[in-house]
C-alpha positions in Angstrom: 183.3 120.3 63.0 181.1 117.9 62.8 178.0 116.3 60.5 174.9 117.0 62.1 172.0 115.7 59.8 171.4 112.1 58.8 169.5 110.8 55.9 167.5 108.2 58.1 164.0 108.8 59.5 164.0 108.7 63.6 161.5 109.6 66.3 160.6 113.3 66.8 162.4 115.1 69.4 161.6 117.5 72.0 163.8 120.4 71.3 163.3 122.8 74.0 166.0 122.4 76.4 168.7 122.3 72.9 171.4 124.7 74.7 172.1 124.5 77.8 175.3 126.6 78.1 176.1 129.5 76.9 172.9 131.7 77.6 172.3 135.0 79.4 170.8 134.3 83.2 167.0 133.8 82.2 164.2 132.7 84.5 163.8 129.1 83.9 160.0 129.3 84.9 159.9 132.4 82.5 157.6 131.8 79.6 156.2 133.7 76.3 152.4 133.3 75.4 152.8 131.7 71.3 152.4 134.7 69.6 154.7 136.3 71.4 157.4 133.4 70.7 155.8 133.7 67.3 156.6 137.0 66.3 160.4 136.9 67.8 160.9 133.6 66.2 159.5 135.3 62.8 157.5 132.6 62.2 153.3 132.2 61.7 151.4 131.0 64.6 150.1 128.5 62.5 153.7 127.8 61.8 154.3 127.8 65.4 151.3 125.6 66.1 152.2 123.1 63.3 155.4 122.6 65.1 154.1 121.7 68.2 151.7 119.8 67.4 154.2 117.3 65.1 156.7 117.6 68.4 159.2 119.8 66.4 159.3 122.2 68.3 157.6 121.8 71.9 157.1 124.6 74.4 159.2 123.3 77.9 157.7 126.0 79.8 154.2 125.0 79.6 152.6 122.4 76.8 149.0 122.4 75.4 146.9 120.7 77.8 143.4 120.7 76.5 141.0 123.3 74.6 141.2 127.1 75.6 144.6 126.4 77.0 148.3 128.3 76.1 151.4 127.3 75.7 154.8 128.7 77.2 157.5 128.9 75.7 161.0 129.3 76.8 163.8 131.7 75.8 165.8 128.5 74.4 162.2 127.5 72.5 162.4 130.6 70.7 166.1 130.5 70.2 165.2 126.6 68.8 162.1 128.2 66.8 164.6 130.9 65.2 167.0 128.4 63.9 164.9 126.2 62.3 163.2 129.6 60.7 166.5 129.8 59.4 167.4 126.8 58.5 164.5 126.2 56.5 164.6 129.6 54.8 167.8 127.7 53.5 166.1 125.1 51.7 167.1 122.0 54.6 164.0 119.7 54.8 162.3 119.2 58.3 163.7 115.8 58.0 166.9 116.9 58.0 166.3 119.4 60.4 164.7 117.7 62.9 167.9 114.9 62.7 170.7 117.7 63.5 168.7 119.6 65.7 168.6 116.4 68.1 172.6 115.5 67.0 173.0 119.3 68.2 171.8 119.0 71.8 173.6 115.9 72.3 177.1 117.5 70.6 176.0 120.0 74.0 177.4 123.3 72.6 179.9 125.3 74.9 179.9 128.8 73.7 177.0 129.8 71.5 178.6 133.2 70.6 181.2 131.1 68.5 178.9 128.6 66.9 178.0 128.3 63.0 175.5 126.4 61.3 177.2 125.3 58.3 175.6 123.5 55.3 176.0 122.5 51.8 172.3 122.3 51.4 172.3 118.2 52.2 174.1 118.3 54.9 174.1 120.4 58.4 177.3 121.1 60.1 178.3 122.5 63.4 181.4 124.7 63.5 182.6 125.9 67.0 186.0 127.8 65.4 186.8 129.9 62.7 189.1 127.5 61.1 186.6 124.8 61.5 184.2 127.3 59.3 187.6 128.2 56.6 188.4 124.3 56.5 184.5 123.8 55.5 184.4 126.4 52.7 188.1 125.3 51.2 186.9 121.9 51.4 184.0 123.2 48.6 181.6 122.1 51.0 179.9 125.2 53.0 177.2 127.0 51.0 176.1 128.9 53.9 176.3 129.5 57.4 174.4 130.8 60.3 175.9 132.1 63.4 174.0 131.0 66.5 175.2 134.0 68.7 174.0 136.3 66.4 170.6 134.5 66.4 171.0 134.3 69.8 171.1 138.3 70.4 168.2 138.9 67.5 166.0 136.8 69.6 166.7 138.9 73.0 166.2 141.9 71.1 163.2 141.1 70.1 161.6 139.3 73.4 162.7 143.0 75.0 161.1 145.2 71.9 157.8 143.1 72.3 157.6 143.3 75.9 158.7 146.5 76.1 156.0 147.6 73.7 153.3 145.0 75.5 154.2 147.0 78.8 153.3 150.2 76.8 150.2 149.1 75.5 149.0 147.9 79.1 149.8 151.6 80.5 148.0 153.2 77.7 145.0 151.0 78.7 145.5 151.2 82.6 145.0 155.3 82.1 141.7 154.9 79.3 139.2 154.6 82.7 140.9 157.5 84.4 140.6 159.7 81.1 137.1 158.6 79.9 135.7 161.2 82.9 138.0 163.8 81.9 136.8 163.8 78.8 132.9 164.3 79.2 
């Protein structure tokens, strides 16, 4: 187990590429259009926005690169996107978020199925074992915990919900034209 935040103020992080191991086979080049990583992440796109623009959270797939245009953002983005959702839901400052975030991709994390996101409200702690997780809470110090995997498999079930209802709406609109003469 170890401490993952830090009371001192450092430089802001990219945090796209935060897990590198432990992920289903997804299409690097792959990306989600913001609202789309939005809605997954269950976070505002002004939210979403806000933590792009202050480099909390940047898209690796595709930045902002001038008016009218998108960002892309990865599977592991909105995986990044959920847990600070999370995290902050918790009460854990972006200070303090941003600070284990960036101790969290450098720990490089193994197995996300059997990760936990520990904290005592102050603190963030990673746990990669069940006893690391017991020897938290005996210790008086755990006040809650979040399990990365299961994170992990709320964010593909969503990313597969909205696409599979995007693809649904497209086909709806693809057979409008053919119906319109039909109907008159």
């Amino acid at each position: 187990m170890n401490e993952l935040s830090s009371r001192s103020e450092g430089p802001r992080y990219d945090l796209g590429l935060l897990f590198t191991d432990g992920l289903p086979d997804l299409d690097d080049d792959a990306g989600y259009r913001g609202a789309i990583a939005a809605r997954a992440a269950g976070i505002s796109y002004r939210q979403l926005d806000y933590w792009a623009r202050t480099e909390l959270v940047q898209p690796t797939v595709r930045g902002a690169a001038g008016s009218g245009s998108q960002r892309l953002y990865g599977f592991r983005d909105i995986l990044v996107l959920k847990l600070v959702k999370r995290l902050l839901d918790t009460g854990i400052s972006l200070q303090q978020i941003r600070t284990a975030v960036n101790q969290l991709r450098e720990a490089g994390v193994q197995d996300l199925a059997q990760t936990t996101l520990m904290s005592d409200g102050a603190s963030v702690y990673l746990c990669t074992s069940d006893d690391e997780v017991i020897d938290l809470v005996s210790r008086g110090q755990g006040v809650f915990g979040i399990a990365v995997g299961k994170v992990l498999r709320e964010v593909e079930t969503s990313l597969v919900e909205l696409e599979s209802s995007q693809q649904d709406a497209a086909a709806a609109d693809e057979l409008a034209p053919r119906r319109a003469p039909r109907a008159s």
